[in-house]
C-alpha positions as CSV (number, residue, x, y, z in Angstrom):
1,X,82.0,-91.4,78.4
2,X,85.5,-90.5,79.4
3,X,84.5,-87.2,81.0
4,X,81.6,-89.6,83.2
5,X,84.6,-91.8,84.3
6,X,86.7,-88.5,85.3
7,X,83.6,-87.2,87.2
8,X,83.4,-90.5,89.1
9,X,87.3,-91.1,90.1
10,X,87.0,-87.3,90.9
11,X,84.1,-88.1,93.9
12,X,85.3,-91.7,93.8
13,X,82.4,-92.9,92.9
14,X,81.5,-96.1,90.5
15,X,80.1,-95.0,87.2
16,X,79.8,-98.2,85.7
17,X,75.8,-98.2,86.4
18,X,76.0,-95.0,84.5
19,X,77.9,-96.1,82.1
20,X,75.7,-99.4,81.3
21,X,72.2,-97.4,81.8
22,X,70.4,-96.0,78.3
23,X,68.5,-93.7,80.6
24,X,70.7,-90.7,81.0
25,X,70.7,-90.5,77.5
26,X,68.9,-87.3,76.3
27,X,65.6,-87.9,77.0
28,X,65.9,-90.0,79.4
29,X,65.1,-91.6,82.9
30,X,67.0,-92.4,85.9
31,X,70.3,-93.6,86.6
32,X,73.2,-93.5,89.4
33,X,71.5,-91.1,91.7
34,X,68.1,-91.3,90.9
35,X,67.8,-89.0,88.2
36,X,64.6,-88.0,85.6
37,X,64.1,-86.0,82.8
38,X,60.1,-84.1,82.9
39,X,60.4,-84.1,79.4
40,X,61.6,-87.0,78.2
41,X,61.2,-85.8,74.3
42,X,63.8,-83.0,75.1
43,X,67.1,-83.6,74.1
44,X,70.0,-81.9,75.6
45,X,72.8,-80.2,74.1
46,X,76.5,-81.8,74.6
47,X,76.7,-78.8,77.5
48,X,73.9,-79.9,79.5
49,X,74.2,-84.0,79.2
50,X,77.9,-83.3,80.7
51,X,76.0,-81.4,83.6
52,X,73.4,-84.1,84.3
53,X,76.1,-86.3,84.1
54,X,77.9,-84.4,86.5
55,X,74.3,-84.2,88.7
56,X,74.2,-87.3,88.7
57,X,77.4,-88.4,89.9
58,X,77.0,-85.7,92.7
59,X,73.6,-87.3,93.6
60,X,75.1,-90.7,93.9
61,X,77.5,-89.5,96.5
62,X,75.3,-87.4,98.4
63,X,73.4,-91.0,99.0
64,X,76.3,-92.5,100.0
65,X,77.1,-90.2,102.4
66,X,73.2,-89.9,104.1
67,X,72.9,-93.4,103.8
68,X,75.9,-94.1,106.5
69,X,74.8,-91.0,108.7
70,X,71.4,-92.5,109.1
71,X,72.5,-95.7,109.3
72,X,74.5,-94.8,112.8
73,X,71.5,-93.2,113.9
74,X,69.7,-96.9,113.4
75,X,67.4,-95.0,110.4
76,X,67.3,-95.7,106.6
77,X,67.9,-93.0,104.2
78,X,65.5,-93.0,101.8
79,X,67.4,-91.5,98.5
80,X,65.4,-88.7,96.4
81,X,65.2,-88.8,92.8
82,X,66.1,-85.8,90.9
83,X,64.2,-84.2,88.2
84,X,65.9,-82.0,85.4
85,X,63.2,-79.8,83.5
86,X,63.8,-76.7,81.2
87,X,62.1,-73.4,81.4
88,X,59.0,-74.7,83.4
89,X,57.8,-77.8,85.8
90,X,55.0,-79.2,87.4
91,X,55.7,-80.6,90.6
92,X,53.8,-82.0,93.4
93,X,54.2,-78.7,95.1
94,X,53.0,-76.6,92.2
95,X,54.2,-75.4,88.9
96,X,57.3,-73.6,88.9
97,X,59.7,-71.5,86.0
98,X,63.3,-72.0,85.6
99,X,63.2,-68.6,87.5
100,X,62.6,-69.4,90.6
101,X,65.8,-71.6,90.9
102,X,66.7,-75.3,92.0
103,X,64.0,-76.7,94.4
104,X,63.1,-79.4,96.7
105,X,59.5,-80.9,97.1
106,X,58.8,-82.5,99.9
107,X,55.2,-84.0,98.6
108,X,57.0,-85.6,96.0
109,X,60.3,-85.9,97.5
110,X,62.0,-84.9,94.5
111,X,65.1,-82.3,93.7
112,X,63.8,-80.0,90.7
113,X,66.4,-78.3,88.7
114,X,66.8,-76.5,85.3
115,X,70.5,-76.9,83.9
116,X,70.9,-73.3,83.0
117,X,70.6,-72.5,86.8
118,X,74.1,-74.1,86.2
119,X,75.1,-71.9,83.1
120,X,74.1,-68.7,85.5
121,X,75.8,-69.5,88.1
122,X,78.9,-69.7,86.5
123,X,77.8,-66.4,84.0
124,X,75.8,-64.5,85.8
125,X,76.4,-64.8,89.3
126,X,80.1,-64.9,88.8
127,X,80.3,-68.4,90.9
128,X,82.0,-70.8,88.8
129,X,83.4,-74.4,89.3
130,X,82.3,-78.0,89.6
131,X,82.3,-77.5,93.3
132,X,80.0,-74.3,93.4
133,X,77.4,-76.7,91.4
134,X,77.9,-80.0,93.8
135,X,77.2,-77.3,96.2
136,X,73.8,-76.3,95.4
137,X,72.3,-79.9,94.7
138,X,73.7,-80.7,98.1
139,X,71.7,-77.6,99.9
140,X,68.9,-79.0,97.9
141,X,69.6,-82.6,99.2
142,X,70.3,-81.2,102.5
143,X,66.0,-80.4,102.2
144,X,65.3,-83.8,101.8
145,X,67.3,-84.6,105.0
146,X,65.3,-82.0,106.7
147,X,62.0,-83.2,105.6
148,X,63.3,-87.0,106.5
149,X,63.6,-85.7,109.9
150,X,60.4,-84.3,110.5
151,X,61.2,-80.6,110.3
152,X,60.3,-79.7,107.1
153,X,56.7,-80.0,108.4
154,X,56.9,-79.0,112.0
155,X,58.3,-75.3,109.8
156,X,55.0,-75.6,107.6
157,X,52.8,-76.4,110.1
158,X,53.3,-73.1,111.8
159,X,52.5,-71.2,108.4
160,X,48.9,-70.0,109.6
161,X,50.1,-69.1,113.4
162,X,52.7,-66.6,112.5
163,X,53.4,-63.0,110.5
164,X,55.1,-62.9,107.4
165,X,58.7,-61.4,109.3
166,X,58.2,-64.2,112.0
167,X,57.6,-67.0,109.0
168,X,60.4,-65.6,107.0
169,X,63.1,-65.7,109.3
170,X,61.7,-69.4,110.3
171,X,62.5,-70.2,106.1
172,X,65.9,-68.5,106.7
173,X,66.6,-70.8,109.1
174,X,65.3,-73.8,107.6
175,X,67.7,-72.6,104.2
176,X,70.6,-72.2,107.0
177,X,70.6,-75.6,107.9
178,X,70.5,-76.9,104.5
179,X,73.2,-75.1,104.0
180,X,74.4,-76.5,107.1
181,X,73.7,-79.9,105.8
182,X,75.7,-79.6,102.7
183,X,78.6,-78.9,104.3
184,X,78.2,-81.9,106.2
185,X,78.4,-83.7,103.1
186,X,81.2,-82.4,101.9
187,X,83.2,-83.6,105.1
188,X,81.9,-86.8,105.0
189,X,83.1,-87.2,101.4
190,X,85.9,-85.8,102.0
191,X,87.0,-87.9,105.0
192,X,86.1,-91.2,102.7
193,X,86.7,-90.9,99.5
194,X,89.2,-87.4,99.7
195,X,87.2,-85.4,97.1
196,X,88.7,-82.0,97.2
197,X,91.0,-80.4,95.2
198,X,92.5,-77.5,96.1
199,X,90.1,-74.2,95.6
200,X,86.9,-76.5,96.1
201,X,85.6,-75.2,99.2
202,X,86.3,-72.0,97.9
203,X,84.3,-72.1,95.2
204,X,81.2,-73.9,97.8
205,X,81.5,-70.8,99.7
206,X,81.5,-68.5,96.5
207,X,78.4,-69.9,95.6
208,X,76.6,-69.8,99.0
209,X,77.8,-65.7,99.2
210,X,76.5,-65.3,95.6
211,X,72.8,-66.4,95.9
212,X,72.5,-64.8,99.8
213,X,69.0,-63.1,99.6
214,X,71.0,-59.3,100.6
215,X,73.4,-59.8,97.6
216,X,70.6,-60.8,95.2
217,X,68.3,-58.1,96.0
218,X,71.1,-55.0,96.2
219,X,71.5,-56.6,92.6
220,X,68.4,-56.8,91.9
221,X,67.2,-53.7,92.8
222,X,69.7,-51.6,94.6
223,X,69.4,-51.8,97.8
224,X,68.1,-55.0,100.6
225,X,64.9,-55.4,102.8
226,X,66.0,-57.7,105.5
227,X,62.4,-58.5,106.7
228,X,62.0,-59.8,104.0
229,X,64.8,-62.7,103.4
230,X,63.9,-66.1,102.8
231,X,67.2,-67.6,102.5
232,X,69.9,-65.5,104.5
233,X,72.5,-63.5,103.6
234,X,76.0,-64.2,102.3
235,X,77.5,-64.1,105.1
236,X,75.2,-66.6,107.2
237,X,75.0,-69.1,103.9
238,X,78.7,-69.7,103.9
239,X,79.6,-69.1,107.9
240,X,77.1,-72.1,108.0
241,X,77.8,-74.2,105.0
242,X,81.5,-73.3,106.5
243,X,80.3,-74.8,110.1
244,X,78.9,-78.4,108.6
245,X,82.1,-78.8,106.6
246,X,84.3,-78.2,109.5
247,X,82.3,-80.2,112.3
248,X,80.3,-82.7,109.8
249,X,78.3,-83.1,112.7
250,X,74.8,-83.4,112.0
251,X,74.0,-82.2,115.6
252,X,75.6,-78.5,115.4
253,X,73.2,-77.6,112.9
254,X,70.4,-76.5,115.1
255,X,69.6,-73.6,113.4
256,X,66.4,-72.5,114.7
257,X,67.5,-72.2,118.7
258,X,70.5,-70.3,117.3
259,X,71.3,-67.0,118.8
260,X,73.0,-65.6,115.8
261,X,72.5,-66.7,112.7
């Protein structure tokens, strides 16, 4: 409980629905930012309820944030409910493995993540800190802004009419901007509620380098095939998670009439 209250003066945000809600127990519901177990019967160690509490929190603020951006733009921000799973889920999209990483569906609307992506990012990536973690469900977040906006499906719609290369580097873009989109988070809550600590950023943009599609696959199996990224290398994740947190203007984040990504 004290940790949850240290979580919420740290991104200023109230816990006491959190607090009073039976449902981020292990095994349970939603809560704060919308937030679900897929298996309900599955009870999490003292490691992982600390990180859906933490999830949670960030979720919260992320809502807060896209709520007031829409809101100048005369829209409402309908908030997206996050699912936790282990090992394996069934979305709206598909069935997916804890491999495959943190997801977004936009059929269901719902942010899909296994708590050990959390673990490995710290472990096995080498990309540690709170920040590096409010990082990733904020790309993922940053999704649900894109398919709010119509462009999720003007991306998918030209699936059939294009090559593999040509569709890829359309899903590079599309990641880009989410990445985008999470730094514009983080200088939103930053300007209101004066999040950061010193080192935060840092470990944002540690993150974003660590899971760039060149840095995974020279990892992964020695050496990069750049027709084939999905996501973007290092150095485009954090140049434009860098970009949204420096502007935090939605409208610089045109990533698909960019020159140079």
């Amino acid at each position: 409980m004290l940790l949850l209250i240290l979580i919420g003066l740290y991104f200023g945000v109230d816990v006491r629905p959190l607090l009073q809600n039976p449902q981020l127990q292990p095994g349970g519901g939603a809560g704060g930012g919308q937030v679900q177990q897929a298996n309900p019967e599955q009870d999490f160690t003292p490691e992982q309820k600390q990180l859906a509490e933490f999830a949670a929190v960030v979720l919260a603020d992320t809502e807060d944030v896209w709520t007031e951006v829409f809101a100048a733009k005369g829209q409402d921000y309908q908030e997206p409910k996050l699912v936790l799973f282990a090992k394996s889920v069934q979305s709206a999209c598909g069935f997916a493995s804890a491999a495959s990483g943190p997801f977004y569906c936009p059929a269901d609307q719902q942010v899909y993540l296994d708590l050990s992506f959390f673990e490995q990012l710290d472990r096995k990536l080498d990309a540690p800190g709170d920040f590096a973690q409010a990082y990733v469900l904020a790309h993922e977040v940053g999704h649900h802004v894109q398919n709010l906006m119509g462009i999720t499906d003007r991306v998918h719609g030209m699936r059939k009419a294009l090559s593999d290369e040509e569709y890829n580097d359309l899903s590079v873009r599309l990641e880009l901007q989410a990445d985008f989109l999470a730094g514009v988070w983080a200088n939103h809550a930053q300007r209101t509620k004066n999040i950061l600590e010193p080192g935060d950023i840092e470990e944002a943009l540690n993150a974003a380098s660590a899971i760039g599609d060149d840095r995974l696959q020279l990892e992964a199996q020695g050496y990069v095939v750049p027709e084939s990224f999905t996501h973007g290398t290092s150095e485009q994740r954090l140049r434009w998670f860098r970009k949204g947190f420096e502007t935090g203007d939605i409208e610089q984040g045109n990533t698909f009439e960019a020159l140079d990504l």
